[in-house]
N, C-alpha and C positions, 0 to 999 in steps of 0.2 A: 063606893070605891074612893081611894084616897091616891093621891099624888104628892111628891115632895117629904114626905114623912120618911125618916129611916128607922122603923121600929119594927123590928124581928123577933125570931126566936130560935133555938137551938137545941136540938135533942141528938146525944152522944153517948157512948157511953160514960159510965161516971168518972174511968180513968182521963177521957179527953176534957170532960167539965172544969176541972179544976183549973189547968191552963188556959182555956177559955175563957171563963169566968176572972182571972187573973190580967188577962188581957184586953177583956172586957173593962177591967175597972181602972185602967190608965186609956183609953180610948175613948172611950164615953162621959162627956161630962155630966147631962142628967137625959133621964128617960121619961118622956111623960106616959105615965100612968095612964089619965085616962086613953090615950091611944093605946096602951095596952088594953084597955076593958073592951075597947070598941073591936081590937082585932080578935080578941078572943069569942066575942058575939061571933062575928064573920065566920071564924072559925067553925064554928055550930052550923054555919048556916048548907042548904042542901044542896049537892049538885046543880041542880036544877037552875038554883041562883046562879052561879058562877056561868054555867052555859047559855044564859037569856046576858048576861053580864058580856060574855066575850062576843054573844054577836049582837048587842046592841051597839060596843066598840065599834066593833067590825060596819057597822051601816054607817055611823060615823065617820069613821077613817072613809070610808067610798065616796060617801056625801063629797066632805070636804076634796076629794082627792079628785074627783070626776070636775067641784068646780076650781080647784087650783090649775086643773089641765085646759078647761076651755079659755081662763085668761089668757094663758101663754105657759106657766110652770111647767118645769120638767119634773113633775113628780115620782120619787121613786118608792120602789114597791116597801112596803112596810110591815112586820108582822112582830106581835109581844110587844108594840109598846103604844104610847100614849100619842105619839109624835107622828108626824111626816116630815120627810128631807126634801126640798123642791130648787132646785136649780132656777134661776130668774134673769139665764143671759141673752133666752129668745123673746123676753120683752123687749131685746134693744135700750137696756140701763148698763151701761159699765161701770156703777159703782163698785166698791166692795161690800160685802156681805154687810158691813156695819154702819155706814153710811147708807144702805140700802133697808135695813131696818129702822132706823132713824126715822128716815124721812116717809117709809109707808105707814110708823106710828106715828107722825106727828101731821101728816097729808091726808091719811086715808083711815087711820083709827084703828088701825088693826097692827098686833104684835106679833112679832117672830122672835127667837132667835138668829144671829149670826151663826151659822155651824163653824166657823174658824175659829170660834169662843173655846170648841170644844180638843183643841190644836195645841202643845205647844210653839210650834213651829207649822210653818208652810202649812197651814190646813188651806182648802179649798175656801176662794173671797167672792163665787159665786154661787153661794148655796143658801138657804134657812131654814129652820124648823119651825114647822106650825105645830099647835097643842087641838088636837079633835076632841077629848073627852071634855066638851059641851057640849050644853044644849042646840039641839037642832036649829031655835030659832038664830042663836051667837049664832051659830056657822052660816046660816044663811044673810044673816046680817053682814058679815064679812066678807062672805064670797061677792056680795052684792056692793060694797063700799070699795074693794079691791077691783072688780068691775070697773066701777066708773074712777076710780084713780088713776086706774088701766090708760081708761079714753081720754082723760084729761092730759096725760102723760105724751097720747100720741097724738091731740091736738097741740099740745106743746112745741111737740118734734117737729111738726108739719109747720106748725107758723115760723117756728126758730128755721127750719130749710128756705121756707116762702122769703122770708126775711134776707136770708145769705144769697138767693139767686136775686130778687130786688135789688140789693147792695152789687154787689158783682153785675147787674145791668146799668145801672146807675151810675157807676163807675165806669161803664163802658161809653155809654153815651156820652159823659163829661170828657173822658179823654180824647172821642172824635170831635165833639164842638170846640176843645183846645187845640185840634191838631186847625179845624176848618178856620175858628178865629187867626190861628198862625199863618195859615195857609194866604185868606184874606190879607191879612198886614206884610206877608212878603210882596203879592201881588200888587198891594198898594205902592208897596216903598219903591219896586222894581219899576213904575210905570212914573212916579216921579223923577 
């Protein structure tokens, strides 16, 4: 199977061919060939193929989709393509979708798309598309790196919290030893 490649074909009658083929040839800058040799093999090839084809996808797409959802992803349902859409705002990350891709490729080693990429306007800034047509072991490697970016993410939270109620105590304590020093020094100056 191939992904990314725009290489088709067209059977019409000969009246529709020729405006086809016409507009074909201001649209198309070049075709490569051998992807046509290779679809045309495909083409030969038996049922059989294509049905072990669409549920080996299929285990894939589940694979990954079952471990996108025990992270935290909101996975949604998928059918006819290569992809999954997974929502990632019950991790507790308010980035957007693009800043949010960024840094789980550059944190965790794993690639998404942004789906707002695919928007001119107002597309959804927490969503991403993951790519399942790999191999089993890629998907498990990722689900398992996203995992622990996961934890790290939410040992983050937890110290950066830990840290703001410290701060905010700390702060409370210096402000009663300022009132008590105050306290002191008026009691001193009163009794002088």
């Amino acid at each position: 199977s191939m992904t990314g490649w725009k290489v088709g074909y067209v059977t019409a009658p000969p009246g529709l061919l020729s405006p086809i083929a016409k507009a074909h040839q201001f649209l198309v800058f070049t075709t490569p060939p051998h992807l046509q040799h290779a679809i045309a093999g495909g083409l030969a090839l038996g049922d059989d193929y294509f049905a072990g084809l669409a549920q080996a996808q299929q285990a894939k797409r589940d694979r990954l989709s079952r471990g996108l959802a025990r992270i935290g992803f909101d996975v949604r349902a998928s059918a006819g393509t290569y992809f999954l859409n997974a929502g990632f705002a019950r991790l507790g990350d308010d980035a957007e979708d693009t800043l949010f891709c960024r840094r789980m490729a550059t944190e965790a080693g794993v690639a998404a798309i942004p789906v707002s990429a695919f928007y001119a306007e107002r597309g959804p800034r927490d969503h991403v598309r993951f790519c399942f047509c790999k191999r089993d072991e890629v998907l498990d490697a990722a689900i398992d790196r996203l995992e622990d970016w996961r934890l790290d993410f939410e040992k983050a939270v937890a110290h950066h919290e830990l840290a703001q109620r410290t701060h905010r105590t700390a702060t409370g304590h210096e402000a009663r030893a300022r009132r008590f020093i105050g306290d002191q020094i008026h009691i001193a100056l009163t009794v002088l």
